[in-house]
C-alpha positions in Angstrom: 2.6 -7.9 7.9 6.5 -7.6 6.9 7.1 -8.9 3.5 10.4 -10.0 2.0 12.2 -7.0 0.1 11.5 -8.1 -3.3 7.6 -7.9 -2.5 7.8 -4.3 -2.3 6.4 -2.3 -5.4 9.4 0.0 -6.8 8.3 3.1 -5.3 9.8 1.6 -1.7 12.3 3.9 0.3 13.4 4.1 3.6 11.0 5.0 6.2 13.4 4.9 10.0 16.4 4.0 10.4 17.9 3.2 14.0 20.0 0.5 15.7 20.0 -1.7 19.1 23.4 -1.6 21.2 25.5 -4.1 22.5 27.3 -4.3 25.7 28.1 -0.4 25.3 30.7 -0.8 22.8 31.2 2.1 20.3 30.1 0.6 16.9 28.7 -2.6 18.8 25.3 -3.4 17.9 22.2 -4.1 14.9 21.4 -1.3 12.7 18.3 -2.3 11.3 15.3 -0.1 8.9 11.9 -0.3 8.1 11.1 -0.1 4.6 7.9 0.7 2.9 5.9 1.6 -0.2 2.7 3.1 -1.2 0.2 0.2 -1.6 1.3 0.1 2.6 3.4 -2.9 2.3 6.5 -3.3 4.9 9.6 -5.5 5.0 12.2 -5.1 7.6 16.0 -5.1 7.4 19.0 -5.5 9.7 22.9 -5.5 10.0 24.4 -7.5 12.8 27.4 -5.5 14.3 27.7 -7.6 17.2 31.6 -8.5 16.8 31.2 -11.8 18.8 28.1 -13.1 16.6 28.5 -15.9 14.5 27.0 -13.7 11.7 29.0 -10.4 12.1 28.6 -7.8 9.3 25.4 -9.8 7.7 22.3 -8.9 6.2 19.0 -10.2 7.3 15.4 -9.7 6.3 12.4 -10.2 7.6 13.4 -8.8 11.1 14.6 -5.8 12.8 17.4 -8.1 14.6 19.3 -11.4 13.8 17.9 -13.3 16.8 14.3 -13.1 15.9 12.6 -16.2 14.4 11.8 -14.8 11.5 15.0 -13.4 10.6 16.7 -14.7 7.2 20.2 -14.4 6.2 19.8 -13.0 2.8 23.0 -14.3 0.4 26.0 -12.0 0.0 26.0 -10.4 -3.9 22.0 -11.3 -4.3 19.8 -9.0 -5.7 18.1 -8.8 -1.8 21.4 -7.5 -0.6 21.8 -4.7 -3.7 18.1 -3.4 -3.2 18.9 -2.7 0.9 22.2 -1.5 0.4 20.6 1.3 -2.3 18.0 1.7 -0.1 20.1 2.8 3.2 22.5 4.7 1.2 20.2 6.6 -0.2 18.6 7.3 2.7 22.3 8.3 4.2 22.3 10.8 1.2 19.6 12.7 2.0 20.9 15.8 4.3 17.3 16.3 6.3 17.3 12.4 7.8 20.3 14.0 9.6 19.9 17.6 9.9 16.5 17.7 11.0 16.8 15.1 14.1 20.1 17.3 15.6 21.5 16.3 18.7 24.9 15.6 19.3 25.0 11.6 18.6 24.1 12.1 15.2 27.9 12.2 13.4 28.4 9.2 16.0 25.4 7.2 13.9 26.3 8.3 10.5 29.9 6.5 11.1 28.1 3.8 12.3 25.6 3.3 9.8 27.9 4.3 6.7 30.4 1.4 8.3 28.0 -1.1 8.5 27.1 -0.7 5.2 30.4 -0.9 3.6 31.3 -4.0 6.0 28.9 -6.5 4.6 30.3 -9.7 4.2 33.9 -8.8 5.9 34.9 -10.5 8.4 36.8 -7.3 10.0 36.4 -3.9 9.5 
């Protein structure tokens, strides 16, 4: 069952990351993560980068993409919105999510994650 983030115990972190793409455009699409902790709890997360969505560069819960049902908007500056930005980037900082996977898209999704990060709540990047 996914839970909202703030029903996770403390000891959550980053599990995946990965991201759905839109219309092939470079930077186009919904990073999303699934996040866990030990008692085997899980709440999804996602990022709209779709530049033509009504909600571009928002932060939902609940969902791995903005259109599902259960997605919810979570407020810009709430405490929701600090825990999944910590989250992420700390994931980001941790060399083997990268290294280990290799391939030659990987600097392409670091850009793309790191931006979506730092573009939550712009309207423009």
């Amino acid at each position: 069952m996914i839970v909202p983030i703030t029903s996770l115990d403390s000891d959550c972190h980053v599990w995946l990351v990965d991201w759905y793409g839109h219309k092939g455009i470079f930077g186009e699409g919904v990073l999303w993560a699934s996040i866990h902790d030990s008692s085997g709890s899980v709440s999804h997360v996602c990022i709209d980068r779709r530049s033509d969505s009504a909600t571009y560069n928002r932060l939902f819960e609940l969902a791995r993409h903005p259109s599902d049902d259960r997605a919810m908007l979570i407020d810009l500056g709430s405490s929701e919105e600090g825990i999944i930005v910590s989250l992420i980037s700390h994931w980001c900082d941790d060399p083997g999510n990268w290294l280990s996977n290799g391939g030659n898209h990987w600097d392409w999704f670091m850009e793309f994650v790191t931006n979506a990060l730092v573009s939550i709540g712009s309207s423009s990047d």
